[in-house]
C-alpha positions in Angstrom: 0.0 0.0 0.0 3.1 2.2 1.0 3.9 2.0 -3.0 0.6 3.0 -4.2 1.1 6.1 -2.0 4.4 7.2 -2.8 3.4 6.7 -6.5 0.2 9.0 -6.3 2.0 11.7 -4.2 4.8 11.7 -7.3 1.8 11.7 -9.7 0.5 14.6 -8.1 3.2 16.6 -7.6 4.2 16.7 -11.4 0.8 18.3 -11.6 -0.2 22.0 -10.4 -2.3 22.6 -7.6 -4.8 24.9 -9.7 -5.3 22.0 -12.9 -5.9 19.7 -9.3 -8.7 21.8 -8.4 -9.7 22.5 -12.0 -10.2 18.4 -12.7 -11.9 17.5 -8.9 -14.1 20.7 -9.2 -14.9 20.7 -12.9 -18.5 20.3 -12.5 -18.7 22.9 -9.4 -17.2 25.8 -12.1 -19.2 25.4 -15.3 -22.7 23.8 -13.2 -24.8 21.6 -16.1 -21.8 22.3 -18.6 -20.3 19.6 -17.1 -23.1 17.5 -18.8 -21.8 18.3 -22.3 -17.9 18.7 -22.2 -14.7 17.7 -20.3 -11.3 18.4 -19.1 -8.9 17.0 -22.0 -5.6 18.7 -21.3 -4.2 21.9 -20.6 -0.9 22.8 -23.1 1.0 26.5 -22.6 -1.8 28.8 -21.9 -4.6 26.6 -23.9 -7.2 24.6 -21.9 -8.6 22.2 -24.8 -12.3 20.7 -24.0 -13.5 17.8 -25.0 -17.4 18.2 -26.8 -19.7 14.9 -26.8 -22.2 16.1 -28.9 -21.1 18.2 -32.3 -24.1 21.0 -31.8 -22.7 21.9 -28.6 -19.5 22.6 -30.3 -20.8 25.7 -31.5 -22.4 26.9 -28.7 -19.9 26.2 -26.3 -17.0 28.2 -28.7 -19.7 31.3 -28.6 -19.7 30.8 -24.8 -15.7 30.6 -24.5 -15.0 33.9 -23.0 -17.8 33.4 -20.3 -16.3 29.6 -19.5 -12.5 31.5 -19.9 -13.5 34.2 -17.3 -15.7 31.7 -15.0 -12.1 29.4 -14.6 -10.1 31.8 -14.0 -12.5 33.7 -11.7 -12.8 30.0 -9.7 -9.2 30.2 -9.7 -8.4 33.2 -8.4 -5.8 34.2 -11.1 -5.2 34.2 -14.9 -4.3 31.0 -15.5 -6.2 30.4 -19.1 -5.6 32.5 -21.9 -7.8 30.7 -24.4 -9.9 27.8 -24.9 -10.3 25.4 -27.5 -12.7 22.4 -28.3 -12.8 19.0 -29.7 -14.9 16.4 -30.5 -15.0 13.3 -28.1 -17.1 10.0 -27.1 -18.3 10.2 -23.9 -16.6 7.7 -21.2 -19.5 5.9 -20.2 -19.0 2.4 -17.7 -20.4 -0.5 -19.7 -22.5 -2.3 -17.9 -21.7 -5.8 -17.6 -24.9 -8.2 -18.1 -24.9 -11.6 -15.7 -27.0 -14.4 -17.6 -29.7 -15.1 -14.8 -28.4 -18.5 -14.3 -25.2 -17.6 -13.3 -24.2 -17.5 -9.9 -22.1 -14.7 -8.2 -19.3 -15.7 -6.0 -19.1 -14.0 -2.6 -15.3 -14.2 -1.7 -14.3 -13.4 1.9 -13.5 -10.2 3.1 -9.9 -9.6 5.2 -10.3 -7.0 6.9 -7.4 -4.0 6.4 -4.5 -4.6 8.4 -3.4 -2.1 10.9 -0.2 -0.9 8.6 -3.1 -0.9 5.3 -5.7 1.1 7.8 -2.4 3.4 9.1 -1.2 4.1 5.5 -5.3 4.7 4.4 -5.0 7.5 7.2 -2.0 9.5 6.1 -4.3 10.7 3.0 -6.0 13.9 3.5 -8.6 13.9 0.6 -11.4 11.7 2.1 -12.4 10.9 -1.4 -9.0 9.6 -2.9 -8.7 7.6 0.5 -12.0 6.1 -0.2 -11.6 5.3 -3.5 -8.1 3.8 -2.8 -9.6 1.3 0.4 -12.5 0.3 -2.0 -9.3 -0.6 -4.4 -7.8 -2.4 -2.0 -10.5 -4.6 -0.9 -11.6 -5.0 -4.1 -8.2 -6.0 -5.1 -8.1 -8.3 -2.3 -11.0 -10.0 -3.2 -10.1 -11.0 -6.6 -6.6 -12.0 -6.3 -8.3 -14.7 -3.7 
C-alpha cells in the first residue's frame, strides 16, 4: 500500500495545484456544462475541452469567453488565456450483463490490516482515501 502512496504523491506533484482543483471541481465551475464537455488537457496557456455532442461545439466556442472568465474567476488568477474544443465519445461504464443462471461468487473479506488502515490515514482527501480502500478490498477480493 506504501507504493501506491508514494506513487500517487509523485503523480501529483508533477501536476499543479490549480489544474488539481480544475479536474476534482470541474462540475462545481461550469454547473450543467459539465453534462456536455470535459477536461482534455491543458498545453501553454490553452485549456482544450472535450465536446460529446457536435451542436454543442458551436455553442460552447460562442460561450468561450464566459467559461474562460468563469475558470479563472474560480481560480483566483489568470491561469487560461484561451480555450479550444474537440470532439469526443463520452466515457460511459459498460454495464456488464450476468445471464440469470449464473451465480455470483461471494469471496471473503480480510479485513485492512493495521499498517493498510495506518497508511489509508495518512491521505487527506477523504475521497481519494475512499476510493483507494474500496481498491484495496476489491483488489483483495479478486486475487483470492
Amino acid at each position: 500500500m506504501a507504493i501506491i502512496s508514494q506513487h500517487i504523491a509523485t503523480l501529483l506533484d508533477s501536476f499543479d495545484e490549480w489544474y488539481i482543483t480544475l479536474l476534482r471541481d470541474w462540475p462545481a465551475i461550469v454547473g450543467s456544462l459539465s453534462n456536455h464537455m470535459c477536461v482534455e488537457r491543458f498545453k501553454d496557456d490553452t485549456l482544450i475541452l472535450g465536446v460529446y455532442d457536435t451542436h454543442w461545439i458551436q455553442e460552447l466556442h460562442l460561450l468561450a469567453p464566459t467559461i474562460r472568465k468563469t475558470i479563472n474567476t474560480y481560480l483566483n488568477k489568470k491561469q487560461i488565456e484561451k480555450i479550444r474544443f474537440k470532439l469526443v465519445e463520452r466515457h460511459v461504464a459498460k454495464k456488464q450483463s450476468t445471464p440469470v443462471s449464473a451465480k455470483k461468487i461471494e469471496h471473503p473479506r480480510r479485513p485492512l490490516s493495521d499498517r493498510e488502515k495506518k497508511t489509508l490515514h495518512v491521505i487527506k482527501d477523504q475521497h481519494l482515501r475512499v476510493a483507494l480502500q474500496s481498491f484495496l478490498e476489491r483488489s483483495m477480493r479478486e486475487a483470492s
